[in-house]
Legacy VTK file of the C-alpha trace (Angstrom):
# vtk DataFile Version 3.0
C-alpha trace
ASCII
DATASET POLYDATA
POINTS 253 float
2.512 27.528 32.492
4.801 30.135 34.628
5.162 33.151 33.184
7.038 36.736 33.958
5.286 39.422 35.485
5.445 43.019 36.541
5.109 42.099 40.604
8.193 41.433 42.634
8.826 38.224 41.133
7.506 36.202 44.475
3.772 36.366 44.835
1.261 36.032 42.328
0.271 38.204 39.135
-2.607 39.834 39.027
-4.920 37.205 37.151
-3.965 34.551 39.862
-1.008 32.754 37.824
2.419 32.711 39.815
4.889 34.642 38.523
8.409 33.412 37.577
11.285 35.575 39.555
13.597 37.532 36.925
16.966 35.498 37.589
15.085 32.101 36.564
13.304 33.432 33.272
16.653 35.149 32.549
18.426 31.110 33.277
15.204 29.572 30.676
16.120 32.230 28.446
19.851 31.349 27.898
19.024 27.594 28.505
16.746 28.379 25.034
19.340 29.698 23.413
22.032 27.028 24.197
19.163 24.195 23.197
18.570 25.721 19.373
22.736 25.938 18.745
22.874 22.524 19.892
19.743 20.211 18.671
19.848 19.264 15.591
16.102 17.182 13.873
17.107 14.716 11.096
15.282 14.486 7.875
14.941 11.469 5.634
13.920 12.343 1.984
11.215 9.772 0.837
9.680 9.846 -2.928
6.065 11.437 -3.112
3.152 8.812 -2.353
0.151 10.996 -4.284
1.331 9.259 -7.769
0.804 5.776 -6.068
-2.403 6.525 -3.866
-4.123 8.807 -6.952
-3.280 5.531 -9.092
-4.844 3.063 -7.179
-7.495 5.509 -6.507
-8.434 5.504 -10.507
-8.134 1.742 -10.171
-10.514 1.014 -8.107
-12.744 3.515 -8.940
-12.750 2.561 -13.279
-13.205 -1.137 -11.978
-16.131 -0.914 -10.003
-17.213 1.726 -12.633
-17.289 -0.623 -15.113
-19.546 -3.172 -12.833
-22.083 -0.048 -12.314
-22.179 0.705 -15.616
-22.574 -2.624 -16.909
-19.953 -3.075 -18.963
-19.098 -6.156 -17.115
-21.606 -8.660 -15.523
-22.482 -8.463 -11.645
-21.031 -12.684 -11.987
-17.445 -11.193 -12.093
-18.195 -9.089 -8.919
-15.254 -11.673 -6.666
-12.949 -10.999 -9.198
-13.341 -7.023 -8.971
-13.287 -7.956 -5.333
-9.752 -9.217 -5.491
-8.982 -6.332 -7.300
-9.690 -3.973 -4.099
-8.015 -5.930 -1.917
-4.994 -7.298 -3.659
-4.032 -4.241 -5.890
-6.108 -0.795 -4.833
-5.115 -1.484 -0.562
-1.549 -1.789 -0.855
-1.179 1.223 -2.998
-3.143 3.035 -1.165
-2.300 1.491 1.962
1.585 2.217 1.149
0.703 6.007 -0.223
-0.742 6.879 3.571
2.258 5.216 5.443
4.246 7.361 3.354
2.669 10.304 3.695
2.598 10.372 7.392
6.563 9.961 6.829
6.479 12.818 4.518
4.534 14.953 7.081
2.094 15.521 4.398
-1.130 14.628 6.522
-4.025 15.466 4.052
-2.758 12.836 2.002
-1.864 10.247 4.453
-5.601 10.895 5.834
-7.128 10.699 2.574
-5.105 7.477 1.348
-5.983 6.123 5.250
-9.686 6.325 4.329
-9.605 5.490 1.108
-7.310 2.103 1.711
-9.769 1.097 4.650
-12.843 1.906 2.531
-11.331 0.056 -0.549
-11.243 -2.891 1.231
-13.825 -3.203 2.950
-16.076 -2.620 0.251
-13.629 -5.251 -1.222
-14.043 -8.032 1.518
-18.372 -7.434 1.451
-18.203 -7.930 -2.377
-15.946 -11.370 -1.711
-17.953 -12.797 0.770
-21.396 -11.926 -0.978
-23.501 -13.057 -4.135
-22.711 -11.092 -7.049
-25.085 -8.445 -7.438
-25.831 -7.795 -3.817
-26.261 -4.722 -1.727
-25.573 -4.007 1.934
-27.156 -1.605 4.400
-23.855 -2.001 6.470
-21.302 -1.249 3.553
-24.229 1.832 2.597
-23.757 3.479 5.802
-19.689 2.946 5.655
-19.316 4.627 2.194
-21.837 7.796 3.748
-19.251 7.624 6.529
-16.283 7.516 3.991
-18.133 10.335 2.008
-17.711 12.524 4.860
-14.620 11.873 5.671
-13.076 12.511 2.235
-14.038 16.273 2.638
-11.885 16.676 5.736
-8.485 16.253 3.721
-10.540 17.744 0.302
-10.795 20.697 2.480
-7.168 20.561 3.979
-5.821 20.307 0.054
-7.670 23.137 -0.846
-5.965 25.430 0.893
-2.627 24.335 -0.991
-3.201 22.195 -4.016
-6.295 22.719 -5.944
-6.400 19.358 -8.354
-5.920 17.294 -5.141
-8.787 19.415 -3.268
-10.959 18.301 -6.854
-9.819 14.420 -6.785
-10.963 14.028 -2.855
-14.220 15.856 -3.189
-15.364 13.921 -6.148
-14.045 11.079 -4.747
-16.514 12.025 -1.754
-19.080 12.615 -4.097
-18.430 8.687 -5.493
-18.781 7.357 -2.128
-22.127 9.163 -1.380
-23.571 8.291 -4.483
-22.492 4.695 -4.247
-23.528 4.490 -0.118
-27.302 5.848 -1.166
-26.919 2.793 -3.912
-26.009 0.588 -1.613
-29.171 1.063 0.989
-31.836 1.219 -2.063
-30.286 -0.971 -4.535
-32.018 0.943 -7.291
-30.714 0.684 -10.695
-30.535 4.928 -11.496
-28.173 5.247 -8.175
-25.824 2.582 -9.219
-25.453 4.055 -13.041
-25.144 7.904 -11.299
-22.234 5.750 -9.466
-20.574 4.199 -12.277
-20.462 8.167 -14.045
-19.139 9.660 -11.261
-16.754 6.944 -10.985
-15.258 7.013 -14.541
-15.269 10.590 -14.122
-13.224 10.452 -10.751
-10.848 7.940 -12.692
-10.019 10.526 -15.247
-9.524 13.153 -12.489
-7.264 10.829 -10.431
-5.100 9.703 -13.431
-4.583 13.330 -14.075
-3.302 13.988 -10.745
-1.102 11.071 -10.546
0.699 12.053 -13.692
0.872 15.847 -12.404
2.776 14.448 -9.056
5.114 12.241 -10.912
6.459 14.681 -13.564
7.003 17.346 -10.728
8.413 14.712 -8.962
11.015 13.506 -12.296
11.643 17.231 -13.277
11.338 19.168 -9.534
9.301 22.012 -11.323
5.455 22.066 -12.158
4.857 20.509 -15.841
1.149 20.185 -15.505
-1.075 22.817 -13.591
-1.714 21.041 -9.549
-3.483 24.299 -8.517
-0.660 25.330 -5.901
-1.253 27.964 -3.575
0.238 29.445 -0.507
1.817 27.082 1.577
1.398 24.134 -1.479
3.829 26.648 -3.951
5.995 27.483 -0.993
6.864 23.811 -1.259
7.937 23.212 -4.630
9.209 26.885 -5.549
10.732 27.610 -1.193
14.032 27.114 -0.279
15.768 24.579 2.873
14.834 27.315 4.749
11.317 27.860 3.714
10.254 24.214 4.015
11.810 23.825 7.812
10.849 26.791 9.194
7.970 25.249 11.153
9.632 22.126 11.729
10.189 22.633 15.550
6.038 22.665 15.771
5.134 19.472 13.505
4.310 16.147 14.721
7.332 13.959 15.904
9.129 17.444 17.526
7.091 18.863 18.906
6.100 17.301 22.919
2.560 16.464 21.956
0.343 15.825 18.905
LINES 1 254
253 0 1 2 3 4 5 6 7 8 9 10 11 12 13 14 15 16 17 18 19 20 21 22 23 24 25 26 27 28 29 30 31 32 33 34 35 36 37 38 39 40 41 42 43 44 45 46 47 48 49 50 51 52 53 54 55 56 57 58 59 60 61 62 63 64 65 66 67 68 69 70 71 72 73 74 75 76 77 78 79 80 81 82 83 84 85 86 87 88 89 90 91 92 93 94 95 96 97 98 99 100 101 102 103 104 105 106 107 108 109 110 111 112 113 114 115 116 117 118 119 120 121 122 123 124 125 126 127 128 129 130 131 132 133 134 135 136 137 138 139 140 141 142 143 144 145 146 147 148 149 150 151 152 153 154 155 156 157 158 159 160 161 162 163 164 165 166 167 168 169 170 171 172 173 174 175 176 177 178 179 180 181 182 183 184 185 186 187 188 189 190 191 192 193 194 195 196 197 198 199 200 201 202 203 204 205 206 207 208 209 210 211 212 213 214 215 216 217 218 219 220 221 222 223 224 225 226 227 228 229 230 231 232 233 234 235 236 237 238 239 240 241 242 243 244 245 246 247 248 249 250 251 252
């Protein structure tokens, strides 16, 4: 990029990069100016997506829990299947779509991976006998596992419970890929724990969301920090003041 420097404004700087002559950086300079009095970037409030995606996060999650656990037979494994794909995918599926138009991208990442991992898992369950494992869904959920802790570790910089829900729901997916490629019976109840567990945890979190949604205040403790408070306590002027250098203004992602 051209830049001002200290030479005569014709030949090149010092370090090689061509310098821009003082009458045309004074001409950017006002054209600057004249471009922030007169663009203007609409917003379109949406509702928060975390109640939805945390929901069908402890849906899926208690279900297949359940299965692990034994609670309910391996012969009702098509019917959990459905489950995944017809109920747990389009809440999660909707929660990411939303966050993306929320600009909140550690959750539209984590509901992304969560919705594509749902059902998947979902689809190999439907198409397979009840009871089965699959080195190809294993190595999936070890993918998904990872995965999860690139938005746990965005939400822990901001919201704490959130940053808790992903990781353990990272943990779940480890636990249940390492099932998955030995089939043995201590992996798959380790799975089913963590799973009820992560239920519990995601339940909690969906219920924080929607009461600060309802009542625009924190009811029940999310773990805000930092940029995560700054949202929910900040003024209009607080929550744009990046704006011009977020995804959808900005030139390039």
């Amino acid at each position: 990029m051209d830049r001002l420097d200290s030479n005569d404004g014709h030949g090149p700087s010092p370090d090689g990069v061509r310098a821009v002559p003082p009458g045309q950086a004074a001409a950017r300079e006002e054209l600057a100016r004249r471009l922030d009095r007169v663009t203007r970037v609409n917003l379109r409030p949406v509702a928060a997506a975390t109640p939805t995606g945390f929901l069908g996060l402890a849906a899926a999650t208690v279900v297949l829990a359940t299965m692990n656990l034994g609670w309910i037979p391996s012969s009702e494994a098509h019917t959990v299947a459905l489950v995944m794909i017809a109920f747990v995918f389009p809440l999660q599926g909707t929660a990411s779509i939303f966050g993306f138009l929320s600009r909140d991208g550690v959750v539209a990442t984590a509901m992304a991976v969560l919705a594509g991992t749902w059902l998947t898992v979902g689809l190999a369950m439907l198409t397979s006998p009840p009871g089965s494992t699959s080195d190809a869904v294993g190595v999936l959920l070890l993918v998904s596992a990872v995965a999860m802790l690139l938005p746990a570790l965005g939400a822990a910089f901001s919201k704490l419970v959130p940053a808790l829900v992903l990781t353990t729901a990272s943990l779940r997916f480890a636990t249940s890929g390492v099932y998955q490629l030995t089939s043995a019976t201590t992996w798959e109840r380790v799975t089913g724990w963590v799973g009820i567990v992560l239920g519990v945890f995601a339940v909690y979190a969906a219920l924080a969301a929607l009461l600060e949604s309802v009542q625009k205040h924190t009811v029940l403790p999310m773990g805000r920090r930092g940029k995560g408070r700054q949202a929910v306590e900040g003024g209009l002027t607080e929550q744009l003041l990046d704006l011009t250098h977020e995804p959808g203004v900005r030139s390039q992602l």
